[in-house]
C-alpha positions in Angstrom: -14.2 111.9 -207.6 -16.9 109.4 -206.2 -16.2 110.9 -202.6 -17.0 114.4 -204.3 -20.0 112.8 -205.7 -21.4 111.2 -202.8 -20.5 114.6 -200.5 -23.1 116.5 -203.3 -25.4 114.0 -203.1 -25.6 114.3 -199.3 -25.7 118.4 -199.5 -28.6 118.1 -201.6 -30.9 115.4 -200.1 -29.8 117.7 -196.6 -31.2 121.3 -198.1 -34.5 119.1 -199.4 -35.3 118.1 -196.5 -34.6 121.5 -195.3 -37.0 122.7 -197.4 -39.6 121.0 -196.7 -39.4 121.2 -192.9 -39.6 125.0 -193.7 -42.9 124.8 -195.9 -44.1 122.2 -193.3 -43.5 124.8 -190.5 -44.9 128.0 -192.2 -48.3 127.1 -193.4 -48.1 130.7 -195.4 -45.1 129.6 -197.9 -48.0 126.8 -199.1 -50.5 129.4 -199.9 -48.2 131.6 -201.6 -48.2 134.3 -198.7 -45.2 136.3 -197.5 -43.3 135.0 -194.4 -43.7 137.7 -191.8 -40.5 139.7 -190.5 -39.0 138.3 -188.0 -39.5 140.3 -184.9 -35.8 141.5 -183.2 -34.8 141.9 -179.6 -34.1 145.2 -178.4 -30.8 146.3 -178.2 -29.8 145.1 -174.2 -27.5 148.8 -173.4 -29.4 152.0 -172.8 -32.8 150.3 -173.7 -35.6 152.6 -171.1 -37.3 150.7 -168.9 -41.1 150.1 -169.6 -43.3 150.4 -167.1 -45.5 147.8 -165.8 -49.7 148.2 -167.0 -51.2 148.8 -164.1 -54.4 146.7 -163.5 -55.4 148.2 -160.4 -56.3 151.9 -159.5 -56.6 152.5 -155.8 -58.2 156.7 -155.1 -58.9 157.6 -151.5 -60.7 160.8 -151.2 -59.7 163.3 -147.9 -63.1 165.3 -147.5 -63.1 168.2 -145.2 -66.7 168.0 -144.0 -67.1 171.1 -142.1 -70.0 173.2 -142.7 -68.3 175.6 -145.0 -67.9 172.3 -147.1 -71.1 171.4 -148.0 -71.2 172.6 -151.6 -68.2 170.4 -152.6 -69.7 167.7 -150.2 -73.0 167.4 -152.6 -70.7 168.0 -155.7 -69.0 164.8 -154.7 -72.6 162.8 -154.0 -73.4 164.1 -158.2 -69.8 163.3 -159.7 -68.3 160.3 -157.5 -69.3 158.0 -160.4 -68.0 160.1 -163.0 -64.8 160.2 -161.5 -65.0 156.4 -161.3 -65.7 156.3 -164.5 -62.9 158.6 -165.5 -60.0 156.9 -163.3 -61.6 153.7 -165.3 -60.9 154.5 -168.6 -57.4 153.8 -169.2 -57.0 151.5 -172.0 -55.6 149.0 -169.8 -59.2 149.0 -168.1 -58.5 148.8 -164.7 -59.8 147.4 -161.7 -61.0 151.0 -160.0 -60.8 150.8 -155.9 -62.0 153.7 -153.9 -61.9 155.2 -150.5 -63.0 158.0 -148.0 -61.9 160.0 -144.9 -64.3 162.5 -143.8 -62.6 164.8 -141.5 -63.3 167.6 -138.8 -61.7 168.8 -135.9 -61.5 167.9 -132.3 -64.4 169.1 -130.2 -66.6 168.0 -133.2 -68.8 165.5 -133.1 -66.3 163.1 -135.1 -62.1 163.6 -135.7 -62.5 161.4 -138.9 -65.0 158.9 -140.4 -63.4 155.8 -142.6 -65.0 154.2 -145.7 -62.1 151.1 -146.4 -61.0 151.3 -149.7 -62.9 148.7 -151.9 -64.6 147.8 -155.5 -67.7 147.8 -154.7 -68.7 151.4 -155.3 -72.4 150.9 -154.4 -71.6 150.7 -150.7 -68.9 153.8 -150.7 -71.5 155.6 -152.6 -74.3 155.1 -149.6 -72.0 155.7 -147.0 -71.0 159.0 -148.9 -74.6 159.6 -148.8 -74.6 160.0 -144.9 -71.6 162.9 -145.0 -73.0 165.8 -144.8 -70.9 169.4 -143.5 -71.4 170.6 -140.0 -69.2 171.7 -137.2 -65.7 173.7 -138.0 -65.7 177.1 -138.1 -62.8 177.6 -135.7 -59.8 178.2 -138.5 -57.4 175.1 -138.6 -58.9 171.6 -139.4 -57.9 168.0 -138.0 -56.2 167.3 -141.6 -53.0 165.7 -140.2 -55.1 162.9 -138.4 -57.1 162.5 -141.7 -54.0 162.4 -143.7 -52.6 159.5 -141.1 -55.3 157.4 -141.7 -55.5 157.7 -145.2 -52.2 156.6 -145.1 -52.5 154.0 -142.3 -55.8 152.7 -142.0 -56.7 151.8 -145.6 -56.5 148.5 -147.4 -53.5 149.5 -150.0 -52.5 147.0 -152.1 -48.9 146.1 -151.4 -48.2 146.1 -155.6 -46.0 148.4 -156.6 -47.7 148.3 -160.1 -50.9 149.3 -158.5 -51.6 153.1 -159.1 -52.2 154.5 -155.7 -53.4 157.9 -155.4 -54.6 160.6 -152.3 -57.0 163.7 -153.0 -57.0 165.7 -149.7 -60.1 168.3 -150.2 -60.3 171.3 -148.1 -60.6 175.2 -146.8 -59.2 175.0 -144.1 -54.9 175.1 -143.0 -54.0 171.6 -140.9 -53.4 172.0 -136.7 -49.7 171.9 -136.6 -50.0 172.9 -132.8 -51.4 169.5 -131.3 -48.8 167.4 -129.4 -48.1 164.2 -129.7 -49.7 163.9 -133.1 -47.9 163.0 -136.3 -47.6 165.7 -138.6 -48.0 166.4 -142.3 -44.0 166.2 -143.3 -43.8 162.4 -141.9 -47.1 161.1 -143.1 -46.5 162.4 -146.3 -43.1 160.7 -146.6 -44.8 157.3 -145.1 -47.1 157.4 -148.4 -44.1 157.7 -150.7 -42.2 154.9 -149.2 -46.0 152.9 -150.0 -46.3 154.1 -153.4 -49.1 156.7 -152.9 -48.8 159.9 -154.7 -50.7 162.9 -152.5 -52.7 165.4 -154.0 -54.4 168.5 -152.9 -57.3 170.6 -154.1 -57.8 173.7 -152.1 -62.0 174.8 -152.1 -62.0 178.6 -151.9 -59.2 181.0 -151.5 -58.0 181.1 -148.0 -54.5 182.3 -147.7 -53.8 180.5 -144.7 -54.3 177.0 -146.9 -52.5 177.5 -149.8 -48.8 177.4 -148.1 -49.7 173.9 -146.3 -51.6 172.3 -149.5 -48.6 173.2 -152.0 -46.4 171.8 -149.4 -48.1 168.7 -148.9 -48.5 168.1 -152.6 -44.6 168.8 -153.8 -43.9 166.2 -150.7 -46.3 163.6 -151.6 -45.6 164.1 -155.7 -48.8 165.1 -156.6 -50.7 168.3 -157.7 -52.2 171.1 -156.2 -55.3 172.8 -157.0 -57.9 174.8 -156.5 -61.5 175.0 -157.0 -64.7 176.9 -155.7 -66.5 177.1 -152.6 -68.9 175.1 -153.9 -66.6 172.5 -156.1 -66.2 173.6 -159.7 -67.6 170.4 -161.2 -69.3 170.4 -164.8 -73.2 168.9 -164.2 -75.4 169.0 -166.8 -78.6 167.5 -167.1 -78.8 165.5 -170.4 -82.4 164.1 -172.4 -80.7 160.7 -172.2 -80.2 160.7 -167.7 -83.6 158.9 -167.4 -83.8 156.3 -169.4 -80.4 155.2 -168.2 -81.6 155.7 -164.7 -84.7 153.2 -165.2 -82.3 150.6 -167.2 -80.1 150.6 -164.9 -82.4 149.8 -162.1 -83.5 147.0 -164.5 -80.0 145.5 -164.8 -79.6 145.5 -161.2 -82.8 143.3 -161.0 -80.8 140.5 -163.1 -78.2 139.7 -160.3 -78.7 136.5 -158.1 -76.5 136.1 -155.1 -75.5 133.0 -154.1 -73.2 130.9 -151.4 -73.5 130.0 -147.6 -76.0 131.5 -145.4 -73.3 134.1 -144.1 -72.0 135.0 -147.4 -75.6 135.7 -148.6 -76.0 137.6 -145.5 -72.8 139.6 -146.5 -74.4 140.3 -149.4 -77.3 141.0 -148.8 -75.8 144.7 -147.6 -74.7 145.1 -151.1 -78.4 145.1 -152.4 -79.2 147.5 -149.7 -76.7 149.9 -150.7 -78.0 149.5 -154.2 -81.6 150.1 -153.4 -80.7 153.1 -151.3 -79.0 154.4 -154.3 -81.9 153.6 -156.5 -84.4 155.5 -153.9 -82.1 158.7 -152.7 -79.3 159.5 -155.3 -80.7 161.8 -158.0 -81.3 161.1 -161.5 -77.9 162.1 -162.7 -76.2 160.0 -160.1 -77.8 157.1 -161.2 -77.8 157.7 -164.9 -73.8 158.3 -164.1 -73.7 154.6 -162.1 -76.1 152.9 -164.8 -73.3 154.1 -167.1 -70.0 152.7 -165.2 -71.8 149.6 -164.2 -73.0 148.5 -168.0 -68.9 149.2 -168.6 -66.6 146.3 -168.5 -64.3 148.8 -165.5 -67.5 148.9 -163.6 -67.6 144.2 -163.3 -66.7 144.7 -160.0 -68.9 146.6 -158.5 -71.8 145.7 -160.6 -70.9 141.1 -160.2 -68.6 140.8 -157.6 -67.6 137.3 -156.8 -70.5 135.0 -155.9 -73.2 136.5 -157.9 -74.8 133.8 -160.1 -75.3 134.5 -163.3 -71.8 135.8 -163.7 -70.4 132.9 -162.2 -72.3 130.4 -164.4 -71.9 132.4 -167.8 -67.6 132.0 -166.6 -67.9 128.7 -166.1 -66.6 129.1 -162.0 -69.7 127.2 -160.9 -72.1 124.5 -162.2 -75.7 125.4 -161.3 -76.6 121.7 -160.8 -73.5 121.2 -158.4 -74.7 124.4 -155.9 -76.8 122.7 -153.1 -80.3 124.0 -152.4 -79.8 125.9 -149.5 -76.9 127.9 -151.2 -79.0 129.0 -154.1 -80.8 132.4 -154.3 -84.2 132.1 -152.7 -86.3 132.7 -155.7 -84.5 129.5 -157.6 -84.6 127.1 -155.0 -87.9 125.9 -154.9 -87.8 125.4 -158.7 -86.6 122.5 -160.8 -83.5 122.4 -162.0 -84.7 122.5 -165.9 -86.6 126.1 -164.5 -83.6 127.0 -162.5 -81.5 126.9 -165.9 -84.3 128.7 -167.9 -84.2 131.5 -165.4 -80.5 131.8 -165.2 -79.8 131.7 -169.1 -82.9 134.7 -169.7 -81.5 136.4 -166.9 -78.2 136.8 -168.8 -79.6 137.5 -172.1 -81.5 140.4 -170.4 -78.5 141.5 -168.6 -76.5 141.4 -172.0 -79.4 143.4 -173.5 -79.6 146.3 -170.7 -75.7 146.6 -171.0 -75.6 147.3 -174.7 -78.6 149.4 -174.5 -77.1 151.5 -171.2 -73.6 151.9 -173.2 -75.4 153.0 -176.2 -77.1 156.2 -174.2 -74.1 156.6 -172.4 -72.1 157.4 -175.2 -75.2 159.4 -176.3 -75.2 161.3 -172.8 -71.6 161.9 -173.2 -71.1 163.6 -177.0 -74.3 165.5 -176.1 -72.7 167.4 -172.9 -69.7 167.6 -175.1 -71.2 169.8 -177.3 -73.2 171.6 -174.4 -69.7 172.4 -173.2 -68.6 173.5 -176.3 -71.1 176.1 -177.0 -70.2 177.2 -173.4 -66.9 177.4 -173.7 -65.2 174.4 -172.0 -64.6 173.4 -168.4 -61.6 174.2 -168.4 -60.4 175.1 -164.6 -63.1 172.6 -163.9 -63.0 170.3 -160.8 -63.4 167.3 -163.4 -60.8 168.7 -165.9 -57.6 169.1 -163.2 -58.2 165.6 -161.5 -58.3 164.1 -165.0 -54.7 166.0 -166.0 -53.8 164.6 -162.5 -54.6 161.3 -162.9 -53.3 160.9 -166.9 -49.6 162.3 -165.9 -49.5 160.1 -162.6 -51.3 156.6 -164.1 -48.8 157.0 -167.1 -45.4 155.9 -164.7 -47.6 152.8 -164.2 -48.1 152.6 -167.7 -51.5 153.7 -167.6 -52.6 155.4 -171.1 -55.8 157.9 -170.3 -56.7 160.0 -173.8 -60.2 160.3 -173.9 -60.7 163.3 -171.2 -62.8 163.1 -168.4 -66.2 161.9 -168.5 -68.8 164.0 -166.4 
């Protein structure tokens, strides 16, 4: 009977102090709130396989640049930040890498012109400047040697989980009769085994480029289509494109470069390329840039790694531990108390002109939505079919794009 006793007596001190581990543990039970549900694991059999959120989009853009080209070619200087901003937008808000090959033809006065793929738009954007369509005119183009170094000569991330994409853009069929020279088939299949999905979008209606271009896309798992001549893009001219423009050019003044003299010097070729933007591109462009730069997809290009106030506000770099000589040139000669001063309005300003450009930018945007609207979509639209490319391909790397494509 005692042992009986003494076994109770045991059971119950054992579930009080049960208890009170649990109320101790679940600060909730205290307050009176329900314990949440317990969250199970999946089933392990027949459970699909999730794929992995890309971070990282990586476009390269194959641009015929023969004369009969040069309506898509100025298409592409108006919407290349749109379709930044578009390839952007996944919910996942990923890092957005670009390319170029401009391609002729042999005999011309280049085969193929490379812009590496990189981040920092701003530099792409002002070497896209320079293309411009000449030469051609003799049928066939030098698309296989383009397609090669697409393939071959750009900086692909070795990821898997990276989506990495091809547009080849053209009117003209590829020269399958020069020896020696690899051909479509085999450079096609070299971007598969790297991850790259090939698209094509044929400009015009030449019969002789439809066969090669369906071809090349089925190999490469892509899409093909076709636009006008002159590139089928939606551009409309909004109320809201100059103010943007001129804010824009104001947040551009709050970066400060920093580092040694050659990385300053490296730099330095970023500003350039912003200022040549800011002096050539038109009002649209810019508006467009001021609106992917103020976004959080457009960090990148906008603070790339050793621009001050970026660094400071992150916390990668004390200002008082950056030697004199490494500073921007307007802060060294001031004392550190003014440095500080400078640096902290400098980010206040820049936090400013960001909400202020996203503001209009979301202005800019519902406005040409309803333009678009009352003129009955853009559907068939350059825009439209790279966006329905990009959503189907980003989502088997777990990219999610639902918003449509901005213009």
């Amino acid at each position: 009977m005692r042992s009986r006793i003494l076994k109770s007596k045991t059971f119950a001190a054992s579930l009080v102090a049960t208890t009170i581990a649990v109320v101790a543990f679940y600060p909730a039970i205290r307050g009176g709130a329900a314990l949440p549900r317990p969250t199970l694991p999946p089933p392990v059999d027949n459970v699909p396989a999730i794929p992995t959120q890309a971070s990282r989009v990586e476009a390269v853009f194959v641009l015929d640049t023969t004369g009969s080209m040069s309506g898509l070619i100025a298409a592409a200087k108006e919407q290349i930040w749109s379709i930044a901003r578009t390839l952007a937008q996944a919910q996942q808000t990923p890092d957005v890498a670009i390319g170029l090959v401009a391609y002729r033809d042999r005999g011309d006065a280049y085969v193929t012109q490379i812009v590496d793929l990189s981040t920092d738009l701003d530099t792409m954007y002002a070497k896209l400047m320079d293309f411009a369509a000449a030469g051609g005119g003799d049928g066939p183009e030098s698309v296989n040697r383009a397609l090669h170094d697409a393939v071959h000569a750009m900086s692909w991330s070795p990821s898997q989980d990276t989506y990495k994409v091809v547009f080849l853009v053209g009117d003209a069929p590829p020269h399958m009769d020069y020896p020696n020279e690899p051909r479509y088939p085999e450079i096609v299949a070299a971007a598969t085994a790297k991850g790259i999905v090939v698209n094509t979008i044929q400009c015009g209606t030449m019969p002789d480029t439809t066969q090669p271009w369906r071809h090349i896309a089925s190999l490469g798992g892509g899409k093909y289509f076709t636009v006008g001549q002159a590139g089928s893009v939606v551009s409309v001219a909004t109320p809201y494109d100059a103010e943007i423009a001129r804010l824009a050019a104001e947040l551009d003044e709050t970066r400060m470069f920093y580092g040694t003299r050659e990385q300053q010097q490296a730099l330095a070729s970023k500003v350039r390329a912003a200022e040549r933007v800011e002096a050539e591109a038109s009002e649209a462009a810019r508006a467009r840039r001021g609106g992917f730069n103020a976004s959080a997809a457009g960090a990148a290009n906008f603070a790339p790694a050793q621009e001050l106030v970026n660094d400071v506000a992150r916390g990668v770099v004390s200002l008082d531990a950056i030697e004199v000589s490494a500073l921007p040139p307007a802060l060294a000669p001031l004392a550190p108390a003014e440095r500080e001063r400078v640096v902290r309005q400098a980010a206040a300003d820049r936090e400013r002109l960001r909400a202020e450009i996203t503001k209009l930018t979301q202005q800019r945007d519902a406005y040409i939505e309803r333009k678009l609207a009352e003129d009955g979509g853009a559907e068939g639209s350059l825009d439209v079919q790279l966006y329905e490319a990009v959503r189907e391909q980003g989502a088997q790397k777990g990219l999610r794009y639902e918003s449509g494509p901005k213009f």
